[in-house]
N, C-alpha and C positions, 0 to 999 in steps of 0.2 A: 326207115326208116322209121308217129309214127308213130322238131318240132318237127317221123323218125323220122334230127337229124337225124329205113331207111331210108337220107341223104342221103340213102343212099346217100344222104341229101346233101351235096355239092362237097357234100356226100353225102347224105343216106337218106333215103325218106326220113329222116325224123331227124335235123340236123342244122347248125347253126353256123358250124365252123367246115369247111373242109379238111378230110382226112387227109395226112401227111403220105399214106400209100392206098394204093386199090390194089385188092389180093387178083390172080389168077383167077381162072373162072374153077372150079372144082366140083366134086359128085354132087349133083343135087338130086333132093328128091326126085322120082317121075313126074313129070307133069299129067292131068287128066285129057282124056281123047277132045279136043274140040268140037267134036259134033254132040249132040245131043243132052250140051252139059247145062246144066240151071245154076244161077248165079249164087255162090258159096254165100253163107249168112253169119251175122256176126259168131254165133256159136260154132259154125264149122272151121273158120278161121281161128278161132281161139284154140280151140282140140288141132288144127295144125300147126299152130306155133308152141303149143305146149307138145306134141311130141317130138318137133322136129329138134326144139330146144333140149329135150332127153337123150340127141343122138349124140354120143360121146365121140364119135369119130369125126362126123361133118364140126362139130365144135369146134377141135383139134385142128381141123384144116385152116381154119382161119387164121393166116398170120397179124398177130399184135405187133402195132407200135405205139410206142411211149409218147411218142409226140402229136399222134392224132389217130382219130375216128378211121380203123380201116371197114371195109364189106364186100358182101360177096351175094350177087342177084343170085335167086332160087326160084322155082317153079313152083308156083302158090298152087291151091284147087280150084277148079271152077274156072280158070283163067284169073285169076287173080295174081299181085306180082305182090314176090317175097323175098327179103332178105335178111341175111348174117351178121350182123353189124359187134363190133368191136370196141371199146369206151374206154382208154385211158383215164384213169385220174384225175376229176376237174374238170371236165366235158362233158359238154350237152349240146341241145339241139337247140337253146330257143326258143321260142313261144309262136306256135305255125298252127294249122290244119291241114286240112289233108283234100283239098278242094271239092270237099261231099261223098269222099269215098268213107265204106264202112272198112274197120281196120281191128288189128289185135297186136298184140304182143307179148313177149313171155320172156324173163330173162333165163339165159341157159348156165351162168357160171357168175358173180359176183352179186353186187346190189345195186339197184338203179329206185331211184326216185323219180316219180309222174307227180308233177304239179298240174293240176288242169281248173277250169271254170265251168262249173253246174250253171250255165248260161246259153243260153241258145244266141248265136250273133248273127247280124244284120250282112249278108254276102255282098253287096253293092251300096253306094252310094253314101259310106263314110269312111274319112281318116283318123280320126279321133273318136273314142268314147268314155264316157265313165262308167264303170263296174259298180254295181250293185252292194253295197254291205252283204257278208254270207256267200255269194261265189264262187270262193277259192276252196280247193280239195285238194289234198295230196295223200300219196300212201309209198310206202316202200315194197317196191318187187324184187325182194331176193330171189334163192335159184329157185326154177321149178312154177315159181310164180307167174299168174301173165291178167292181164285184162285186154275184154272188148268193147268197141264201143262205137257209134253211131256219126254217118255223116255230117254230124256238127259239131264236133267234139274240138275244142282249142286246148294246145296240151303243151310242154314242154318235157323233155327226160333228161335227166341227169345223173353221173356219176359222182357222187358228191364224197365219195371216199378219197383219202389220201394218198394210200398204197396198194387199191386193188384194182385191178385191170377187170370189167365186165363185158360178159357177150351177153347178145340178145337176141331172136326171131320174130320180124315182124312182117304181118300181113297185108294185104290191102285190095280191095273190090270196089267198084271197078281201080286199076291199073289208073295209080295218080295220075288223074287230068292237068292237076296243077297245084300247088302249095302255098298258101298266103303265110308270108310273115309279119310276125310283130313286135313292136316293143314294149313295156312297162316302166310308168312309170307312179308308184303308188294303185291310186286307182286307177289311172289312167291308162288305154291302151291303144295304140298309134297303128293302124295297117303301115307297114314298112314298104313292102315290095312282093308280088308273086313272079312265084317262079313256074317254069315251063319244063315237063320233061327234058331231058338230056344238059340243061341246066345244070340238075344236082347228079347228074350221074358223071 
């Protein structure tokens, strides 16, 4: 996922819409030994999503559809949970966090756009806020590209292309507790709704 709708999030952690299909389960990485592991850090999540996104075969596995967001859960490092996510045309996730987990992402085949806010926000006890003049950030992650980024990060991804279908691999530590969604509107940003694992799965 990840807003990733992986949305997984309802589909993918990082996701706004549900995708129209959920792929098979297929090869994924090894997972690491559960005993004696230490909690992967933003930088190791990032070198996993940028290699995993170089696997030209696990890529290929992923069935595309035209009509929505597909993915495919993967076995992060550290215990962390990862997935394959796939962006038709005009699809995104929405503007979410990732309920204090650290996360990465990398896109493996097309271009994706991350709009996010250089803001640290308030996790309880509002529905409304006004944004700051100065921050909004965005950058474009074609193939090969990925960023990481901290327990407080509010982001939304977007496939803002016309004609090209995008994948991506993304990470996340600890294994989303939960997702808050949002909406905009100007400056203004409204908590929507959180979501609960198996929600967006």
């Amino acid at each position: 996922m990840s807003s990733a709708s992986p949305s997984p999030a309802a589909p993918a952690p990082d996701s706004g819409s549900a995708p129209a299909t959920a792929p098979a389960p297929g090869t994924a990485p090894a997972a690491e030994s559960t005993t004696d592991r230490t909690p992967p850090t933003e930088a190791e999540l990032l070198d996993y999503v940028r290699k995993t996104a170089a696997d030209a075969e696990l890529v290929a596995s992923l069935p595309l559809d035209p009509e929505g967001r597909t993915w495919l859960r993967l076995n992060g490092p550290g215990g962390s949970e990862a997935w394959i996510i796939g962006w038709p045309p005009g699809t995104g996730t929405g503007w979410h966090d990732h309920g204090g987990s650290l996360g990465a992402f990398a896109t493996a085949s097309g271009s994706l756009t991350e709009q996010s806010l250089a803001a640290r926000l308030p996790t309880e006890g509002w529905k409304t806020l006004e944004l700051a003049d100065g921050v909004d950030r965005e950058r474009q992650l074609t193939a090969g590209r990925g960023r990481a980024f901290g327990p407080h990060h509010v982001h939304q991804v977007l496939n803002e292309t016309e004609e090209e279908h995008a994948v991506s691999v993304h990470a996340y530590y600890p294994p989303l507790p939960l997702m808050r969604r949002y909406s905009r509107t100007g400056s203004l940003l409204r908590l929507e709704q959180v979501e609960r694992p198996g929600e967006w799965e």
